[in-house]
N, C-alpha and C positions, 0 to 999 in steps of 0.2 A: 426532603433533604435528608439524605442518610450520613448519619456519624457513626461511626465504629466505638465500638464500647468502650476501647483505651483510652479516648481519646475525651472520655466525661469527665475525668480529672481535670484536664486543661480547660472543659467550660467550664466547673466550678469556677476556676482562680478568674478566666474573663467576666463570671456572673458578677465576682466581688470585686471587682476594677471598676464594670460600669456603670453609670450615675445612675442615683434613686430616681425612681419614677414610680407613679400609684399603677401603673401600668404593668404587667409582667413580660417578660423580654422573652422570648425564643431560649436564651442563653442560662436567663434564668430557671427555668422551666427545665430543661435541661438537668442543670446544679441541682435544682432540689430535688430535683428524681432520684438522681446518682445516691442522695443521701437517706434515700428511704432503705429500710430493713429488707424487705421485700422483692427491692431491684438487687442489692445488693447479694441477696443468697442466688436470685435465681442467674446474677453475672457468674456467678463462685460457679454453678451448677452447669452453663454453658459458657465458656471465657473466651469466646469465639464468637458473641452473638453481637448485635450490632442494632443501632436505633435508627428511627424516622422523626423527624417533629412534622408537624404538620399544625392548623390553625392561626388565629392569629391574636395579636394585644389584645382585641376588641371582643373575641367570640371566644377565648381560652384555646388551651396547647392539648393536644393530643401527642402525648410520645410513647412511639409500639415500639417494642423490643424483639427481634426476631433472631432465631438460630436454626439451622438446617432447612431453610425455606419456611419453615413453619413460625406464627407469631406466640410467643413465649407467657406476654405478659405486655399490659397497659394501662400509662398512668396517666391521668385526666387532671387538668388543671383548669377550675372554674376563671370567669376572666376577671374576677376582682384579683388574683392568687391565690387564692383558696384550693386547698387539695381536694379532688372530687371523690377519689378514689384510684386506687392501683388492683387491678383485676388479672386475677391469672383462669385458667384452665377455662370451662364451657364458657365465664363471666366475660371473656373475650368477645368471643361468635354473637353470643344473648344480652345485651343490654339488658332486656326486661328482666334479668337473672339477680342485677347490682343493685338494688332494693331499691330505686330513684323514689324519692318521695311524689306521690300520685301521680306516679308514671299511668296510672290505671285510675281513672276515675276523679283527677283533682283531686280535690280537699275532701269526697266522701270517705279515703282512707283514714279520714282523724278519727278518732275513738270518741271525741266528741259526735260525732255525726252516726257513725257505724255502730258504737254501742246502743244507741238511742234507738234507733232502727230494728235493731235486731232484740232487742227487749218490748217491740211494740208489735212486731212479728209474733212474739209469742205469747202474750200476754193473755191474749181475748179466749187463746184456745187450750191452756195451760190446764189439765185436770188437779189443782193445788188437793183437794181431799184425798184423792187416790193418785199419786207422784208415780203410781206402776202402771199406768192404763197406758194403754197400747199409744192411744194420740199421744203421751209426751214421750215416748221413745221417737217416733214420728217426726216431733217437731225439733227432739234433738238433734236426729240426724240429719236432718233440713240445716240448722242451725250449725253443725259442728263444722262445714267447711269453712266457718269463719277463724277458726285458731290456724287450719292449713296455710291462708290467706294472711295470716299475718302474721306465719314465718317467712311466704314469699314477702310482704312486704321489706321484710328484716335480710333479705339476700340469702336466707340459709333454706336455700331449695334441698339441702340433704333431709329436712324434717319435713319440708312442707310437702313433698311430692306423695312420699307415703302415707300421709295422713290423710289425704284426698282418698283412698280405696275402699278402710272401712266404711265410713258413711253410703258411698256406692253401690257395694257389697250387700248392706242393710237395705238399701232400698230396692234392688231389683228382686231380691227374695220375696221383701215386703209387698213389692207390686205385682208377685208370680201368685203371690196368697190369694192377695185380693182377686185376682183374675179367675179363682177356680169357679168352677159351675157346682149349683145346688150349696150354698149356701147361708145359715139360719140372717135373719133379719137385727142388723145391730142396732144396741142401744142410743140411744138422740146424743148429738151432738151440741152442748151444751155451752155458750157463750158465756164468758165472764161479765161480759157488757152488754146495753140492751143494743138492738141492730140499729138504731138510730143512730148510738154514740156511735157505731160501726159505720156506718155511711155517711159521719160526718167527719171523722177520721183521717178515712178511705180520701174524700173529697179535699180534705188537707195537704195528704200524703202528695197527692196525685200534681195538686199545685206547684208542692214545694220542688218537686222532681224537676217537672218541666220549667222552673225559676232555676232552679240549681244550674239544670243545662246551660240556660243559657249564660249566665254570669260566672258560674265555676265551674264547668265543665274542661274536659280537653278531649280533643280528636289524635284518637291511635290513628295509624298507618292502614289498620281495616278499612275505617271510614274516609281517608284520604283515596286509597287502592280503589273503592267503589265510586266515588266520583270521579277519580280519573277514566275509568270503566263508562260512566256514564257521559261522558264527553265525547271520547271515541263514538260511542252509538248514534248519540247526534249529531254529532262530523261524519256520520258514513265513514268511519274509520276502520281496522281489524279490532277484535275487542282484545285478541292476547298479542304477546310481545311487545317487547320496546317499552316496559312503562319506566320513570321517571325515576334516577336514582334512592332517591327514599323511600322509596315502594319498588323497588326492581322485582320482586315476586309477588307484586299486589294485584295479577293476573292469574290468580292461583282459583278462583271461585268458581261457580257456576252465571251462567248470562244472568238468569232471573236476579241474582243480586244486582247486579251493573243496572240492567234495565230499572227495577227499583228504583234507582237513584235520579233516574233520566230527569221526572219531573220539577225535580228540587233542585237539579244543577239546570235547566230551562230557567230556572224560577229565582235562582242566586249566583249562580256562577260556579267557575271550580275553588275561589278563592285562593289561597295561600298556608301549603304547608308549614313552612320554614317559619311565618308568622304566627302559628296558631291561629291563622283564622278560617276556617271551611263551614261558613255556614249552611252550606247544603247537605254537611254531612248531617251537623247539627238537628236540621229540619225534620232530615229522615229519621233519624232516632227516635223523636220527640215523635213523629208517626207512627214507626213503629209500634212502640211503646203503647200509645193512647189505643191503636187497634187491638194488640193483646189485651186491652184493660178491657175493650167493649167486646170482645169474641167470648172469653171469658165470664162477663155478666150475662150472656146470651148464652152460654152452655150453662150456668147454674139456671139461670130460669127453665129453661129447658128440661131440667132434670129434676127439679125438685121447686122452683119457684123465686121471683124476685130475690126473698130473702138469700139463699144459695149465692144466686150471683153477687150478691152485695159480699157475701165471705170469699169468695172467689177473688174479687174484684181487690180488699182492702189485704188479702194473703199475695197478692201482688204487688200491690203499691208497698207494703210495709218488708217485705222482703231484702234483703242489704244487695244481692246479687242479682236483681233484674234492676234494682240503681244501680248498681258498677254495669254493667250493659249499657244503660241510657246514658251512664256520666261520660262511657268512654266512647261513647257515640261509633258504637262497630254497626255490625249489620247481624247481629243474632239473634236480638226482636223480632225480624224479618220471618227466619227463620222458624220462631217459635211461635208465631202470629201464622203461619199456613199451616202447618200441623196445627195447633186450634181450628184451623176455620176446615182443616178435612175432620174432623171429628164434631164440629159443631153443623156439617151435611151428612153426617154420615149417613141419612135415610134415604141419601143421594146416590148411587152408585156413577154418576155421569161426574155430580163433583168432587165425590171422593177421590177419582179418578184425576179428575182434573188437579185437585190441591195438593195430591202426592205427588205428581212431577211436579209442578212448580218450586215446591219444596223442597225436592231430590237436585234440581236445575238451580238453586240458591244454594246449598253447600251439602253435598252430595250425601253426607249420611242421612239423611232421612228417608232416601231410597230404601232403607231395611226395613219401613215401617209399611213399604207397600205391599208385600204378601198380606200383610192382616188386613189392609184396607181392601185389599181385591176380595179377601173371603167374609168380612163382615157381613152379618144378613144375607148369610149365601141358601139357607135353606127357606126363607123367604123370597130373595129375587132369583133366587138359581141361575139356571143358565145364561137368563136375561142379563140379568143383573151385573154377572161377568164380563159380557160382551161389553156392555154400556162402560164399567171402567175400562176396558183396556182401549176401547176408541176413545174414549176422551184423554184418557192416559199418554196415547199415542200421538192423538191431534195436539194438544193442547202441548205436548214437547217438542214436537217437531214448528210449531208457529212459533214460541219462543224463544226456541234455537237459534232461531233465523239469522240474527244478527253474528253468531259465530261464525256457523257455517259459510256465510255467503264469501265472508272475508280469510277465513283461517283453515285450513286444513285440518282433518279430523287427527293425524300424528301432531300437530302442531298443539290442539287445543286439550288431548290426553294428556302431553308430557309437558304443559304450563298449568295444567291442574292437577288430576288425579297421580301421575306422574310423580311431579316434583313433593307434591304430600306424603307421598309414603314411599318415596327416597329419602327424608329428609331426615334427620338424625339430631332430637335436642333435649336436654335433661331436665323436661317438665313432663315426664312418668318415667316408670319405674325400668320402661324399657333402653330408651338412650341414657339415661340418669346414671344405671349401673354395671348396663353391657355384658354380653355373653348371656343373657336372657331371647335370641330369637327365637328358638325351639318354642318355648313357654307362648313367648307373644303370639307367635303362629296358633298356637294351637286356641287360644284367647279368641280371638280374630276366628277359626271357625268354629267355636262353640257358640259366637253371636250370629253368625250366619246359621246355624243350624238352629239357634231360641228362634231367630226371624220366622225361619220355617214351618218348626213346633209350633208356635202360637197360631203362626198363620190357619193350620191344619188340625190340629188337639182342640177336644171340646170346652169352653171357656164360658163365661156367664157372659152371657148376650146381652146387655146393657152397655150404656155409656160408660160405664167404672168399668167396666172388664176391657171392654177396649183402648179405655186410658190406661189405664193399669199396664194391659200388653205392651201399647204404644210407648210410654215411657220406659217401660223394663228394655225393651228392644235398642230403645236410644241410649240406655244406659251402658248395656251390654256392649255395643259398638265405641261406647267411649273407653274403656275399658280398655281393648285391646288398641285402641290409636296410640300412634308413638308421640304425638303430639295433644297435649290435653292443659288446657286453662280454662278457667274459673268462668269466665264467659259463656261457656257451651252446658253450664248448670241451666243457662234457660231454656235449652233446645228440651229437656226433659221436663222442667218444675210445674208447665202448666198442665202437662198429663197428668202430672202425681199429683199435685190438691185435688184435680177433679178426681179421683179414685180414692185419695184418702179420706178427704171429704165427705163425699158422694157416697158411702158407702153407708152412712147413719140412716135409716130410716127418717128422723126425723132431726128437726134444725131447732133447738130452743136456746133464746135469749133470758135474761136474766129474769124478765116478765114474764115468761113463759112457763119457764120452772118454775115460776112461783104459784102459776094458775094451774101446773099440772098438779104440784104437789098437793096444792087446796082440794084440788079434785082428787085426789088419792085419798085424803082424809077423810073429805065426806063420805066417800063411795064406800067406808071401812065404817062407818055408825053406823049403830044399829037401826033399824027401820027409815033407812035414808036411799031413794033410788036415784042415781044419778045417771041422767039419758045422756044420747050422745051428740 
């Protein structure tokens, strides 16, 4: 219903004529807009401009203000009466922009939960004698996206968007270091606690997560967008277009998400948006999740021994931002759980091949980490070894696909994904945030296609760290220049970086440990004392 803007005077005077009720009226809603600061400057500023109400007693009032076609300004009325807020400029377009309390993640946004978290993240690995060693620059920058994160929580994306680059910045240099070839052997990485209290922890952590899901969690529009995805697939439906007004571009992904989802909406249904209820999103998460914990414990064994995967495993659980992943139940575990599992074959060239589309086919950056996977162990498998990824690279995209292709058009299925992603225009980075920066961004954008390259080709340390190392700097690089960047897509990178920051100690000592090295350092130092090995 549209009201002309002159005409708010006259609902004020009908707001105070009609009878009280605990209920708010249209008319009210209305009146007390008129009387905010807010509406008031920006009528002065367009006196021409004209309103909509929409909603109702029961679910609250949306009233948008619009002038010259365009919408101005909108003020939100919770349905007790309660002012929600009045939002002007991107706050309009971007809800997630108006600081909604745990619009992201529930209640783990309370600083009751997040502090506790994030002081147990760093705790174990903290060098307290030496506060300059390289691990706690490390773990700060790990740690620092959490001030970014809770200026977004506070609606003031003019600090938080910025604040998000240095940490970024720090880490892809950090992980270009680590990557270099001929490198001296570093000194043991040393736990503040013994690795039991670690894997009893871990084994806490891991509980409380998947409890948290399920009782305080809530389902973004990701996790809805892929179960809707996964329904069409088991309907022999198209996977893009047409999806459901609350997700109208929740067809923006790669199949391999959708299909992901298949068996947990078989298994629960599509549930109910509007109610907060989608337990198939739920499920998948909670999968997720549990598989990046075991891919993870399975690359530190791998590289150095049970104990490795147990710090792998409890530097993921205790992490605040692969909980905001699992609370808000997206699909980016997904995504960070195949990239693990192509570095956890990587002695595979058939499934390296394999795990890099699947992952590229899940949400398409991770396509730039395949130059490095196709040349890993290339002077080992040579020519073979190449051939082997690019057919399984190729097989295994093409049988995935399937369910696109058969139903969507290949213009159809570009400009509902890749398309519409980098048309899109929103002020969580520094490119739509502040404008007149394309030149910059462009050139952003191919200095990571060119590091994709460079690593792929430049000689690097042939282990598992140099390949995480690459692998993550590469993911980082491409986030970097996306016009589109939240705190979510921290997991598509974090599990490459512990294993490289990590991974990079020669040796792993717990507090027991140190204490049997240092004994042994003593004796070895007495006189007439030979201590074997």
């Amino acid at each position: 219903m549209k009201v002309r803007a002159g005409l708010l005077a006259l609902l004020v005077l009908l707001a105070s004529a009609a009878p009280s009720s605990a209920a708010l009226t249209f008319r009210q809603a209305a009146a007390r807009a008129s009387r905010l600061a807010v509406v008031k400057a920006e009528l002065r500023a367009h006196p021409h401009a004209y309103a909509a109400v929409g909603g109702s007693a029961r679910r609250g009032w949306e009233i948008d203000y619009y002038a010259g076609g365009s919408e101005i300004l909108v003020v939100i009325f919770n349905a007790d009466g309660s002012l929600l807020g009045a939002y002007t400029g991107y706050k309009i377009a971007w809800p997630i922009a108006r600081g909604y309390p745990g619009a992201f993640g529930g209640d783990l946004d309370a600083l009751y939960i997040w502090l506790p978290l994030s002081l147990l993240f760093v705790a174990p690995f903290f060098d307290w004698r030496r506060p300059l060693r390289i691990v706690n620059a490390d773990l700060l920058a790990l740690s620092v996206f959490s001030v970014s994160f809770a200026f977004f929580n506070h609606a003031d994306i003019a600090t938080s968007v910025p604040l998000v680059y240095p940490p970024l910045l720090y880490l892809i240099c950090r992980l270009l270091w680590l990557a270099r070839p001929r490198q001296l052997p570093e000194p043991a990485l040393r736990l503040n606690v013994p690795i039991r209290w670690l894997t009893l922890v871990a084994v806490c952590l891991i509980a409380f997560r998947v409890v948290f899901n399920v009782f305080g969690s809530n389902v973004i529009d990701v996790g809805y967008a892929n179960v809707v995805g996964a329904k069409r697939i088991e309907s022999a439906h198209a996977v893009y277009g047409h999806y459901p007004s609350q997700v109208a571009n929740g067809d923006t992904y790669g199949p391999v998400s959708y299909e992901a989802y298949v068996p947990f909406v078989e298994l629960l249904g599509v549930g109910s948006f509007t109610a907060g209820n989608v337990p198939a999103a739920q499920a998948a998460a909670i999968f997720f999740d549990l598989i990046c914990v075991l891919l993870l414990f399975l690359l530190g064994r791998q590289i150095r021994g049970p104990s490795t995967g147990i710090v792998f495993v409890y530097a993921w659980a205790a992490y605040p931002f692969t909980a905001l992943v699992l609370e808000s139940n997206s699909n980016d575990a997904l995504v960070a759980a195949l990239i693990l599992a192509a570095l956890l074959f990587a002695n595979s060239p058939g499934k390296r091949g394999a795990f890099a589309v699947l992952a590229g086919l899940a949400k398409f950056a991770p396509f730039a980490i395949a130059p490095l996977l196709l040349t890993h162990r290339l002077r080992e498998d040579r020519g073979r070894g190449i051939a082997w990824f690019i057919a399984a690279f190729v097989l295994v995209g093409v049988v995935v696909s399937e369910p696109a292709w058969v139903y969507n058009s290949l213009h159809t299925i570009y400009e509902r994904t890749i398309g519409y992603q980098a048309g899109r225009r929103t002020p969580f980075s520094p490119w739509g945030l502040y404008g007149g920066l394309r030149g910059l961004q462009t050139a952003v954008q191919v200095i990571a296609v060119a590091l994709a390259v460079v690593v792929a080709l430049m000689p690097r340390r042939g282990d598992s760290v140099g390949l995480a190392a690459c692998a993550a700097a590469v993911m980082i690089a491409v986030q970097l220049g996306a016009g589109y960047w939240f705190y979510l897509y921290i997991a598509w990178f974090y599990g490459p970086a512990i294993l490289a920051l990590f991974s990079r100690y020669e040796q792993l000592l717990d507090g027991v440990g140190a204490q049997r090295l240092r004994a042994r350092h003593e004796r070895a130092h007495q006189p007439g004392v030979l201590v074997g090995g």
